[in-house]
PLY file of the C-alpha trace (Angstrom):
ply
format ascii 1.0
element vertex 89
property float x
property float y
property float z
element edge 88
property int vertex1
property int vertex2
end_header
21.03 12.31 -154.94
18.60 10.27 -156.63
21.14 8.71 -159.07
23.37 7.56 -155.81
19.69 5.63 -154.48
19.78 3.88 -157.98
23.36 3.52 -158.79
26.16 3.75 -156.26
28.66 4.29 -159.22
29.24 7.64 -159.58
31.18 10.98 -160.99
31.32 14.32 -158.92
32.74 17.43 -160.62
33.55 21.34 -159.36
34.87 23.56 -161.36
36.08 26.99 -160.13
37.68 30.08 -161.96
39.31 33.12 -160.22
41.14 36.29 -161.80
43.88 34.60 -163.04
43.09 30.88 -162.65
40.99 28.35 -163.10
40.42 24.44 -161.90
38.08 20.97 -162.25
38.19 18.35 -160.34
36.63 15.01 -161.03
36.04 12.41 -158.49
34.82 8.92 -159.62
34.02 6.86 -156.96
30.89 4.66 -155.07
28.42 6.67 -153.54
26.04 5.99 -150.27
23.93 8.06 -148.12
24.33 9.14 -144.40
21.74 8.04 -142.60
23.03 7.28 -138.85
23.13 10.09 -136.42
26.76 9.89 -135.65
27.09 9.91 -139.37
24.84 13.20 -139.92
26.47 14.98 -137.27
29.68 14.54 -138.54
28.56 15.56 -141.56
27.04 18.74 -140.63
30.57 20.23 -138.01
32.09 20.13 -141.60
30.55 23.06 -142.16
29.81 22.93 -145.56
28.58 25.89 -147.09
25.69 24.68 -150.46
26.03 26.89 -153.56
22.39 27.37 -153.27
20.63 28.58 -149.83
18.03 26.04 -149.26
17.96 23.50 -146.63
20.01 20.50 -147.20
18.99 17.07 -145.25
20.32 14.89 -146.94
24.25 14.03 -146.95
26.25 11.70 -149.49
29.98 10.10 -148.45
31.76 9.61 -151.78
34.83 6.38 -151.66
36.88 7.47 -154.35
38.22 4.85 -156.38
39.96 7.66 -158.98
40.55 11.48 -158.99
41.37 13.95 -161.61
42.01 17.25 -162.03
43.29 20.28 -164.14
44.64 23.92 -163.19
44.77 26.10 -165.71
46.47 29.80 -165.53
44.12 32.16 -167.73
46.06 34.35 -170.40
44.44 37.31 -172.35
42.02 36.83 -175.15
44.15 36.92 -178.30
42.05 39.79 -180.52
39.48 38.39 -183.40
40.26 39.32 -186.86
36.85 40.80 -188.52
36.21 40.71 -192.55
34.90 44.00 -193.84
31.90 41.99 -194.51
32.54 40.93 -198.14
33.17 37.39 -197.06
36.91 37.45 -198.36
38.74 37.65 -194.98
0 1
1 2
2 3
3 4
4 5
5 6
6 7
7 8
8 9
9 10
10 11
11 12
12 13
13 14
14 15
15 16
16 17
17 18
18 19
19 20
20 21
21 22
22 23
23 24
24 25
25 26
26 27
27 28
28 29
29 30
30 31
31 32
32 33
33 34
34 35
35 36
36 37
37 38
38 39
39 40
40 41
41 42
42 43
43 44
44 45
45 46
46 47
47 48
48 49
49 50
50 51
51 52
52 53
53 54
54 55
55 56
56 57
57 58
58 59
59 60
60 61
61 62
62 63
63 64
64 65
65 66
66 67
67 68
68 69
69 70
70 71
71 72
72 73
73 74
74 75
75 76
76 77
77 78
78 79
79 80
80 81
81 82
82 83
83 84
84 85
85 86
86 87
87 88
């Protein structure tokens, strides 16, 4: 939040991973703050739900100029070979 005050350059990333799956999305873009109340309003009937439960005032409208992302489908951890401890594997 402070960084979009300074700089209205920015880079937004989420990340999530499920069972079987896993994403990231970047999102490059110029950044500015809501401040009007038809602005806020809007904002809040999107009913955005933070990560963390604490109050959240202030709202921040990313333009992107570029997106990215990955999906990745998770396979099974392939099993480590282990030395006997001799350091000759």
């Amino acid at each position: 939040m402070a960084e979009a005050t300074i700089n209205d350059d920015v880079v937004f990333e989420a990340d999530g991973i499920h069972d079987e799956e896993a994403w990231s999305v970047v999102v490059r873009g110029s950044a500015r703050e809501l401040r009007t109340d038809a602005e806020l309003t809007a904002a809040r009937e999107l009913d955005l739900h933070p990560w963390t439960p604490t109050p959240k005032e202030h709202f921040v409208r990313i333009a992107p100029t570029e997106i990215s992302g990955r999906h990745f489908r998770l396979g099974e951890q392939p099993e480590q070979q282990l030395g006997d401890g001799t350091g000759a594997a």
